[in-house]
PDB file of N, CA, C and O in Angstrom:
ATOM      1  N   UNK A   1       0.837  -1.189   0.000  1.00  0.00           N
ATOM      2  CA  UNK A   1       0.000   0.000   0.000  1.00  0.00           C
ATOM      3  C   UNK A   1       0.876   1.244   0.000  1.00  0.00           C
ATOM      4  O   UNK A   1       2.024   1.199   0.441  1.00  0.00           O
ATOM      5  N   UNK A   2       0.426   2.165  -0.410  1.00  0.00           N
ATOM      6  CA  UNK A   2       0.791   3.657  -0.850  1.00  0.00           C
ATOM      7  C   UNK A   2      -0.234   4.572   0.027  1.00  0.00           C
ATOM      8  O   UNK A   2      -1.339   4.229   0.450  1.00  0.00           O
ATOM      9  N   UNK A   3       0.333   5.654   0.166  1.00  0.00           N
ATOM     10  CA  UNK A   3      -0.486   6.562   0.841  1.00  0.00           C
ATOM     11  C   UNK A   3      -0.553   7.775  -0.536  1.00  0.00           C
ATOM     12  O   UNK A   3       0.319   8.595  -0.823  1.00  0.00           O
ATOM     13  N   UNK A   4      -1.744   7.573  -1.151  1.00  0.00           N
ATOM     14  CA  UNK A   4      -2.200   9.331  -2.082  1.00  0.00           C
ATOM     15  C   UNK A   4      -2.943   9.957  -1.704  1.00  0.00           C
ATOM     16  O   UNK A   4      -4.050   9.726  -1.218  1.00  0.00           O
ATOM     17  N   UNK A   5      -2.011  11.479  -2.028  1.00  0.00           N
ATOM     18  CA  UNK A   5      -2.837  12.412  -1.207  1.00  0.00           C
ATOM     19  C   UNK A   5      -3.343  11.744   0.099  1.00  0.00           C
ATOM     20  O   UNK A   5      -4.561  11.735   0.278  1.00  0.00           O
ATOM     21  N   UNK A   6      -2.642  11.261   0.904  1.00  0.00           N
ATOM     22  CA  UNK A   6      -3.146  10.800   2.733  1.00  0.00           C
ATOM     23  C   UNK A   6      -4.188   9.883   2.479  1.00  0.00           C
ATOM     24  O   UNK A   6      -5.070   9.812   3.335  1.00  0.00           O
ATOM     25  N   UNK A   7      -4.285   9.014   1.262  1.00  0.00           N
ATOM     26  CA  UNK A   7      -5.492   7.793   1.135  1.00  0.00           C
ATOM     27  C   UNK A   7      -4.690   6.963   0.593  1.00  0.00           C
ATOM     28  O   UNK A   7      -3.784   7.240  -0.194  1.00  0.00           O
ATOM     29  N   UNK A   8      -5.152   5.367   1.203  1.00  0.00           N
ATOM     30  CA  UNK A   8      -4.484   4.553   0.941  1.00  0.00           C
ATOM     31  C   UNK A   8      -4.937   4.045  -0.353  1.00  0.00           C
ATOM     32  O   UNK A   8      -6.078   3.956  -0.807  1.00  0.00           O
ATOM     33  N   UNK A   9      -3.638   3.686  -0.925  1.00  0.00           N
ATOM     34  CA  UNK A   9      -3.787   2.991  -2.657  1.00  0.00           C
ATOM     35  C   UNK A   9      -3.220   1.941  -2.804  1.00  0.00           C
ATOM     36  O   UNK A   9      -2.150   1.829  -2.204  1.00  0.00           O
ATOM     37  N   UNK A  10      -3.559   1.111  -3.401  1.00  0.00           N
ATOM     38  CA  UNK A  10      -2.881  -0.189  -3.753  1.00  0.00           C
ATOM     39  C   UNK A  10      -1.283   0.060  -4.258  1.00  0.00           C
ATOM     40  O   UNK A  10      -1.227   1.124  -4.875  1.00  0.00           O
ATOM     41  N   UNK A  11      -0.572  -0.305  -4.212  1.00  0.00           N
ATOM     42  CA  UNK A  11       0.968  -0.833  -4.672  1.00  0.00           C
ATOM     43  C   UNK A  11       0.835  -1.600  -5.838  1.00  0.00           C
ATOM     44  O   UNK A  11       0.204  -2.657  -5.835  1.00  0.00           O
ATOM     45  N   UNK A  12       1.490  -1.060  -7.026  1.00  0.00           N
ATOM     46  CA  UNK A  12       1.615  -2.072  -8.187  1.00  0.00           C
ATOM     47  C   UNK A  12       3.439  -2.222  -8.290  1.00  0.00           C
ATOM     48  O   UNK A  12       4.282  -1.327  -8.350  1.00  0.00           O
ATOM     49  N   UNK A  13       3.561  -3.316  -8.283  1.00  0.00           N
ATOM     50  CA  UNK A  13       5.342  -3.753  -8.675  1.00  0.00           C
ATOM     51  C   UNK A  13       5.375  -3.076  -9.627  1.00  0.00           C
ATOM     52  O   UNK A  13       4.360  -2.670 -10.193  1.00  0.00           O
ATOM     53  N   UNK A  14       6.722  -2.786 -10.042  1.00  0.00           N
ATOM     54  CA  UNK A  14       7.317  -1.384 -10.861  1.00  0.00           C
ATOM     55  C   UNK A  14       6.954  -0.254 -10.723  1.00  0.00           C
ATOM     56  O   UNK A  14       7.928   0.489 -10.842  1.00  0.00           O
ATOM     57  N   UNK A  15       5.829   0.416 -10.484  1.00  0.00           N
ATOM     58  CA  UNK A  15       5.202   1.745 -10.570  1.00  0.00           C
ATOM     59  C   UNK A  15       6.177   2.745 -10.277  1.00  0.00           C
ATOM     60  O   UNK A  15       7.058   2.649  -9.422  1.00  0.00           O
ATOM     61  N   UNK A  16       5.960   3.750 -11.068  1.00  0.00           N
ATOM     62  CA  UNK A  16       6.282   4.808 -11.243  1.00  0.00           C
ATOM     63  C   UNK A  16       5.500   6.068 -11.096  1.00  0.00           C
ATOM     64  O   UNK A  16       4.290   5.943 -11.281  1.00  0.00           O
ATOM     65  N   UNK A  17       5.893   7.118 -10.836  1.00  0.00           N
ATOM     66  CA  UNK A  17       5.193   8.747 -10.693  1.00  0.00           C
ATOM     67  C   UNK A  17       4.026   8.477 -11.927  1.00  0.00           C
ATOM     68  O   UNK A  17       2.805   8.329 -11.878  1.00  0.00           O
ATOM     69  N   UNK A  18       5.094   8.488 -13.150  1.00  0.00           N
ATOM     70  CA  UNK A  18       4.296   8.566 -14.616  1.00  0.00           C
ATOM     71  C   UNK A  18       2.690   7.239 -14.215  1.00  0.00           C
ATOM     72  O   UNK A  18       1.506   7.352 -13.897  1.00  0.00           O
ATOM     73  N   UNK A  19       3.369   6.455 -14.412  1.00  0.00           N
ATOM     74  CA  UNK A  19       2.251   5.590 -14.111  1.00  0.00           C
ATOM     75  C   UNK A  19       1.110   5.806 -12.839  1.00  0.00           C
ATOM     76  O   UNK A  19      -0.095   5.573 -12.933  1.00  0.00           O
ATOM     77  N   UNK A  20       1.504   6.086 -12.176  1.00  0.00           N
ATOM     78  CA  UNK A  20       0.784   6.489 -10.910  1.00  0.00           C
ATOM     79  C   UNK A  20      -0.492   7.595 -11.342  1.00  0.00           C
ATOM     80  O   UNK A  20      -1.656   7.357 -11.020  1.00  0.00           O
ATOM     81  N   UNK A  21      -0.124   8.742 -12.058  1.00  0.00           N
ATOM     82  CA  UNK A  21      -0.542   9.376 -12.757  1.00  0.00           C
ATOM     83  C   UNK A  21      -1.892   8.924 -13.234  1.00  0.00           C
ATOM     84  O   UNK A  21      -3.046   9.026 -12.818  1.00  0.00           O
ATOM     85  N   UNK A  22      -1.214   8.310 -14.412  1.00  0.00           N
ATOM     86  CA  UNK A  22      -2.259   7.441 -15.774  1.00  0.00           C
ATOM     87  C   UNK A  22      -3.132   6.817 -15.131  1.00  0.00           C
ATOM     88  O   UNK A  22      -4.322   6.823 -15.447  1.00  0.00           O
ATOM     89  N   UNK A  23      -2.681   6.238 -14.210  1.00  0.00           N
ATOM     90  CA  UNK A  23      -3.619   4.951 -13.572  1.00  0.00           C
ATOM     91  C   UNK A  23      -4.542   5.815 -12.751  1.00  0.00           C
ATOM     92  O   UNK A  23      -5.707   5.436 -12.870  1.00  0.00           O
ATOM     93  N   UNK A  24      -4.401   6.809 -11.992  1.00  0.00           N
ATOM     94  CA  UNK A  24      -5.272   7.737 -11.517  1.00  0.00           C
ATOM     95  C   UNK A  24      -6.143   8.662 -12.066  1.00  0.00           C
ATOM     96  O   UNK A  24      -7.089   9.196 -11.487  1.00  0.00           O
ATOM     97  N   UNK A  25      -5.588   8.917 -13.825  1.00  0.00           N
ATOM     98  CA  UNK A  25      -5.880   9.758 -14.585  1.00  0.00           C
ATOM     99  C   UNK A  25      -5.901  10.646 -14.229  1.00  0.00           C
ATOM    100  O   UNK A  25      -7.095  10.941 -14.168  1.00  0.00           O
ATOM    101  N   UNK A  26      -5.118  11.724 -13.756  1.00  0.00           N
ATOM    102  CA  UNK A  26      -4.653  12.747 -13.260  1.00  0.00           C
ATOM    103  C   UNK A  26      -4.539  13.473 -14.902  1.00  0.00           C
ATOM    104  O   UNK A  26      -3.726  12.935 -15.653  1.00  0.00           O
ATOM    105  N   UNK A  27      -5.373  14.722 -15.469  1.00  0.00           N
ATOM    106  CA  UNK A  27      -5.551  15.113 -17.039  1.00  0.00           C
ATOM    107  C   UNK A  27      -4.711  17.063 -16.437  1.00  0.00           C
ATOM    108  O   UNK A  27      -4.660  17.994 -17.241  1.00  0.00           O
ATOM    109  N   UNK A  28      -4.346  17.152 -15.389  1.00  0.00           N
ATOM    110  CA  UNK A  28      -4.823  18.708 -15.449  1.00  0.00           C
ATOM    111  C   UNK A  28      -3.079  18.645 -15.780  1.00  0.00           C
ATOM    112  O   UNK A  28      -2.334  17.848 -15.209  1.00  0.00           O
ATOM    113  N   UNK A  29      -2.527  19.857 -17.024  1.00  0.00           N
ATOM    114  CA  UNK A  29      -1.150  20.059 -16.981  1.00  0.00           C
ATOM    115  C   UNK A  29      -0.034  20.131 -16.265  1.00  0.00           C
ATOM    116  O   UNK A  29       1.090  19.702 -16.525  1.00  0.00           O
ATOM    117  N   UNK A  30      -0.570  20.903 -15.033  1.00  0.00           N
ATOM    118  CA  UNK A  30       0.665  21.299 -14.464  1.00  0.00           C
ATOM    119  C   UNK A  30       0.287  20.734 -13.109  1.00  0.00           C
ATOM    120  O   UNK A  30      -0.677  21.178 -12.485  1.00  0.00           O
ATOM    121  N   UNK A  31       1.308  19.425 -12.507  1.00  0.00           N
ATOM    122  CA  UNK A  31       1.349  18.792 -11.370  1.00  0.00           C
ATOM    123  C   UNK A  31       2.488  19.072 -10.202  1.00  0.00           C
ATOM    124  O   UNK A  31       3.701  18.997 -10.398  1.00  0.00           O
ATOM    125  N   UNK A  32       2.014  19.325  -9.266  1.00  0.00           N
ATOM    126  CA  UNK A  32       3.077  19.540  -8.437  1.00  0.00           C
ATOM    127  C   UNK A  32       3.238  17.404  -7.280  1.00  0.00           C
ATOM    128  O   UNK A  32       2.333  16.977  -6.564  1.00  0.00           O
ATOM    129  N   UNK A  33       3.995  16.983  -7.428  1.00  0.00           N
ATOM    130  CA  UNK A  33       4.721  15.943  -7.381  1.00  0.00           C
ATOM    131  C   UNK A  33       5.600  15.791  -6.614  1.00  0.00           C
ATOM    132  O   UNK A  33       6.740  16.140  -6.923  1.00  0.00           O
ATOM    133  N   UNK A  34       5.181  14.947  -4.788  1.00  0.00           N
ATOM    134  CA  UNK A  34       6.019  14.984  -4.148  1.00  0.00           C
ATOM    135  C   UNK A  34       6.421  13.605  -3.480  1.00  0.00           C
ATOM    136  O   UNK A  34       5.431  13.507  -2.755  1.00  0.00           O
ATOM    137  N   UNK A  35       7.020  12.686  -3.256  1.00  0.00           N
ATOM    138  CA  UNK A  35       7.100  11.534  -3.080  1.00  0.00           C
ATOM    139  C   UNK A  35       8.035  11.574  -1.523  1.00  0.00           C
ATOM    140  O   UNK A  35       9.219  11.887  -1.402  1.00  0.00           O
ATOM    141  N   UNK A  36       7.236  11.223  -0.620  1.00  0.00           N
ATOM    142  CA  UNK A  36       8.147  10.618   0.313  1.00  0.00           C
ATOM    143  C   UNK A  36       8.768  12.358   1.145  1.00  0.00           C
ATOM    144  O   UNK A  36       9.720  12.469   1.918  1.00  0.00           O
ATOM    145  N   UNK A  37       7.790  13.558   0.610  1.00  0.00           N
ATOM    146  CA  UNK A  37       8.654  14.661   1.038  1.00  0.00           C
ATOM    147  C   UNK A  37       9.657  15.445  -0.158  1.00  0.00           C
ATOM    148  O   UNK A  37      10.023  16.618  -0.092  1.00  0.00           O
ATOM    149  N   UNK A  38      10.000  14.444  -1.284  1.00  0.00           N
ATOM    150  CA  UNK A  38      11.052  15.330  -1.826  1.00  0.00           C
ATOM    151  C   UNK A  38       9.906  15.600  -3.024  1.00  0.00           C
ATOM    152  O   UNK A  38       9.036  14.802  -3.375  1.00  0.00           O
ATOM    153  N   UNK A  39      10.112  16.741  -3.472  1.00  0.00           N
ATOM    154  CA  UNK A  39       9.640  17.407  -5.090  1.00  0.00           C
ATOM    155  C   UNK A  39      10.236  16.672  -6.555  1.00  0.00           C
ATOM    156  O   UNK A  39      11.407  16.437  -6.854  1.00  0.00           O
ATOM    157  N   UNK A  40       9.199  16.452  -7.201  1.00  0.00           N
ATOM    158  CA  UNK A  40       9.610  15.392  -8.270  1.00  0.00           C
ATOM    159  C   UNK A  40       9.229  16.377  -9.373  1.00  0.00           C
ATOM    160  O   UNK A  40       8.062  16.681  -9.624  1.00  0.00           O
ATOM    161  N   UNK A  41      10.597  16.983 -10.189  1.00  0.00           N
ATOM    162  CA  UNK A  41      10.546  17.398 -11.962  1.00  0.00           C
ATOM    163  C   UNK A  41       9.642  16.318 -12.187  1.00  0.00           C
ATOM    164  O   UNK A  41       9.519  15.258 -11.574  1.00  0.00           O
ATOM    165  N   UNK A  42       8.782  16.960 -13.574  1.00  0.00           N
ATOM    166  CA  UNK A  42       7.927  16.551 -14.401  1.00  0.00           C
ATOM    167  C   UNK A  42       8.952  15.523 -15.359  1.00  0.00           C
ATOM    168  O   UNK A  42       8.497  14.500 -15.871  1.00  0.00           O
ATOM    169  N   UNK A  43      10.149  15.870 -15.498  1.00  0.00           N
ATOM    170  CA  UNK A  43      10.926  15.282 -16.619  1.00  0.00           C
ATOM    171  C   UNK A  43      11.508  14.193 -15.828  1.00  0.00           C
ATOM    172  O   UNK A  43      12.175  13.409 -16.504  1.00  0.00           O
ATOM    173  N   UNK A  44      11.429  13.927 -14.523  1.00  0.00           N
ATOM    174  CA  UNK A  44      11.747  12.473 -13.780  1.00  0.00           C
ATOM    175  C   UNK A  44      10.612  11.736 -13.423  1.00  0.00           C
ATOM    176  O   UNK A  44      10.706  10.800 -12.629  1.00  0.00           O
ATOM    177  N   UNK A  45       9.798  11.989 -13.813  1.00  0.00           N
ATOM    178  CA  UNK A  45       8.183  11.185 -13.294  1.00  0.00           C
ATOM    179  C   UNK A  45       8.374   9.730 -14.073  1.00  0.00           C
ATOM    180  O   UNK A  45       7.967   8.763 -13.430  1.00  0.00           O
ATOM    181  N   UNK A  46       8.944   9.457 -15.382  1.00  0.00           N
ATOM    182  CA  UNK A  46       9.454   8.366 -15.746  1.00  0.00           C
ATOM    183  C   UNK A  46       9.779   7.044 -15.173  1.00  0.00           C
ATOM    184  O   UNK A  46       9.324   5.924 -14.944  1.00  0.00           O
ATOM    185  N   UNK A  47      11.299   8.150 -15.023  1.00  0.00           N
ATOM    186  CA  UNK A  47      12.154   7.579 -14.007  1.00  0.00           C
ATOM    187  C   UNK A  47      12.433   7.143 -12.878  1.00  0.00           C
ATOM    188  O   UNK A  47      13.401   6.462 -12.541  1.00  0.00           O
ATOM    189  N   UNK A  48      11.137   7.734 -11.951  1.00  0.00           N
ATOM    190  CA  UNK A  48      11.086   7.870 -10.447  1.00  0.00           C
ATOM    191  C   UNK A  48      10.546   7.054 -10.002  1.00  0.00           C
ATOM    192  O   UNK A  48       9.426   7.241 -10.476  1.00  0.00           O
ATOM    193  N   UNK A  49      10.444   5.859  -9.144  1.00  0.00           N
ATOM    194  CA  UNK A  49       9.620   4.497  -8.564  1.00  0.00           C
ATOM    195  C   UNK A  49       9.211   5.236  -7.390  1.00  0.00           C
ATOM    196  O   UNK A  49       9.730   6.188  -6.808  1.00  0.00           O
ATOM    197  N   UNK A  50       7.850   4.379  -7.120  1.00  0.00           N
ATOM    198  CA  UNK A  50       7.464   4.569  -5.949  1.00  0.00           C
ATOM    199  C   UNK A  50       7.028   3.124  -5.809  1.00  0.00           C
ATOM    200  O   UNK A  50       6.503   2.317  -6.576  1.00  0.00           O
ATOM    201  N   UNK A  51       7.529   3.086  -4.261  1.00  0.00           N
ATOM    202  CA  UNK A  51       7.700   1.960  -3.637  1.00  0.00           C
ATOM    203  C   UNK A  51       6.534   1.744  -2.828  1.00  0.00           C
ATOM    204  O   UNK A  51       5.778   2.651  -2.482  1.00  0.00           O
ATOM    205  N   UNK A  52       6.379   0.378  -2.493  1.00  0.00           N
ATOM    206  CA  UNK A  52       5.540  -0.296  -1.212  1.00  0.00           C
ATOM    207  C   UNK A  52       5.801   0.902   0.026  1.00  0.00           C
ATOM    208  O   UNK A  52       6.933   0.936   0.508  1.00  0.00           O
ATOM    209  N   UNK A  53       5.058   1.601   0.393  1.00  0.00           N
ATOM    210  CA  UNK A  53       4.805   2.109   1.968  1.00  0.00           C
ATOM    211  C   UNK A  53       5.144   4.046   1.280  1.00  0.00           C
ATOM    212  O   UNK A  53       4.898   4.950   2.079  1.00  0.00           O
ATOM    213  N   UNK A  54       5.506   4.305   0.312  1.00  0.00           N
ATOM    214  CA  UNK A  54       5.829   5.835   0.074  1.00  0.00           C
ATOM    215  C   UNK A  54       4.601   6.506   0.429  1.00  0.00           C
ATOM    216  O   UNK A  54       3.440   6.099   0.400  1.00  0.00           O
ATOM    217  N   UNK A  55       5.005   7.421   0.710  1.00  0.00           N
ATOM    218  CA  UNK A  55       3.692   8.801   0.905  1.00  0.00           C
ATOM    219  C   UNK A  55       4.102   9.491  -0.401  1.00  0.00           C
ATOM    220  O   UNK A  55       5.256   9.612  -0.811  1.00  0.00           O
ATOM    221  N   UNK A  56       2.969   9.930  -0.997  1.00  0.00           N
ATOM    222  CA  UNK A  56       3.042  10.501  -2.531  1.00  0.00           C
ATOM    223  C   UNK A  56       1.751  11.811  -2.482  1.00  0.00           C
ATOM    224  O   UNK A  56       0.530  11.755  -2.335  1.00  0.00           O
ATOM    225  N   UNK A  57       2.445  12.630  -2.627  1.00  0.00           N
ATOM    226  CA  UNK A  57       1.420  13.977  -2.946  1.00  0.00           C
ATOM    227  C   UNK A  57       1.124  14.123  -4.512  1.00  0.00           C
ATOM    228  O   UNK A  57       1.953  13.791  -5.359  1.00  0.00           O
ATOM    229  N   UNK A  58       0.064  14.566  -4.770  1.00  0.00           N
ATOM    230  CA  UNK A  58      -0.025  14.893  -6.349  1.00  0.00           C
ATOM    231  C   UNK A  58      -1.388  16.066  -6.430  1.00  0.00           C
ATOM    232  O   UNK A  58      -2.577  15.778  -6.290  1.00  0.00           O
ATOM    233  N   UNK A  59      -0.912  17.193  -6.650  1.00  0.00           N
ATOM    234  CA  UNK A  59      -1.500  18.249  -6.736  1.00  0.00           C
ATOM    235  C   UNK A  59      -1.686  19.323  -7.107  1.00  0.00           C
ATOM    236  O   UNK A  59      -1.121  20.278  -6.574  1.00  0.00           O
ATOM    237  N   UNK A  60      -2.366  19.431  -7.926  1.00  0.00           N
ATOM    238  CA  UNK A  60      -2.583  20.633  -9.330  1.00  0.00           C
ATOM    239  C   UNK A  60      -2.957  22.007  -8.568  1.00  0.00           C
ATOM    240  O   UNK A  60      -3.726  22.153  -7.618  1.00  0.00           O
ATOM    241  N   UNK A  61      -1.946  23.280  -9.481  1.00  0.00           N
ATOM    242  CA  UNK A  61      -2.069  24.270  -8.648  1.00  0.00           C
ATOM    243  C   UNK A  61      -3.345  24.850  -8.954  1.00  0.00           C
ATOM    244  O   UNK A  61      -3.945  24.504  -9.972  1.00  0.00           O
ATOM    245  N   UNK A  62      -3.893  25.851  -8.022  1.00  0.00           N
ATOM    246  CA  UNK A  62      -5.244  26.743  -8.670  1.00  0.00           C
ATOM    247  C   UNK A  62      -4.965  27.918  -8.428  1.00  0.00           C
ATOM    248  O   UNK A  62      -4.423  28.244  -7.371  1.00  0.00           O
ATOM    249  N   UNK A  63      -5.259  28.693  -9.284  1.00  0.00           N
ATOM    250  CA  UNK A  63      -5.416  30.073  -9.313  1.00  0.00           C
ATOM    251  C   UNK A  63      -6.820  30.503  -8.889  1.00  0.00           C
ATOM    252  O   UNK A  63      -7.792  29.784  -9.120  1.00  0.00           O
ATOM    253  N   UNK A  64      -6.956  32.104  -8.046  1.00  0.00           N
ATOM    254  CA  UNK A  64      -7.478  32.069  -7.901  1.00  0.00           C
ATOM    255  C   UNK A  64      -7.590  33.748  -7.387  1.00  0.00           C
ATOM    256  O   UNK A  64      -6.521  34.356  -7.323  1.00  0.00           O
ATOM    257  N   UNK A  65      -8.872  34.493  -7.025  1.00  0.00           N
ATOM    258  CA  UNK A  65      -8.324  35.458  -6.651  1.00  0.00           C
ATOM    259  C   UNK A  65      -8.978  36.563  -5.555  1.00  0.00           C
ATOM    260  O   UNK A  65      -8.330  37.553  -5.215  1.00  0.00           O
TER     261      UNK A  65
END
């Protein structure tokens, strides 16, 4: 299990940011991406695993006024 956004999610072997994403369908452009506490570039979401037990933030900014 995974903690998103502070709710628990299933764990898939291999997963990644990117995937994490898709599988959530997360559509809005601009994601702010934090795994475990640290800030994740858009251009490492690929690259980046998330593991059995990570805390993972994923959260689109809003404007507003």
């Amino acid at each position: 299990m995974i903690q998103l956004n502070n709710r628990r999610e299933t764990y898939d072997e291999g997963m990644t940011v990117s995937s994490l994403i898709k599988k959530k369908r997360y559509t809005h452009p601009m994601l702010i991406v934090r795994v475990n506490g640290q800030f994740i570039e858009e251009e490492m979401y690929a690259e980046t695993p998330i593991n059995d037990g990570d805390d993972v933030k994923i959260i689109h900014p809003i404007a507003g006024g």
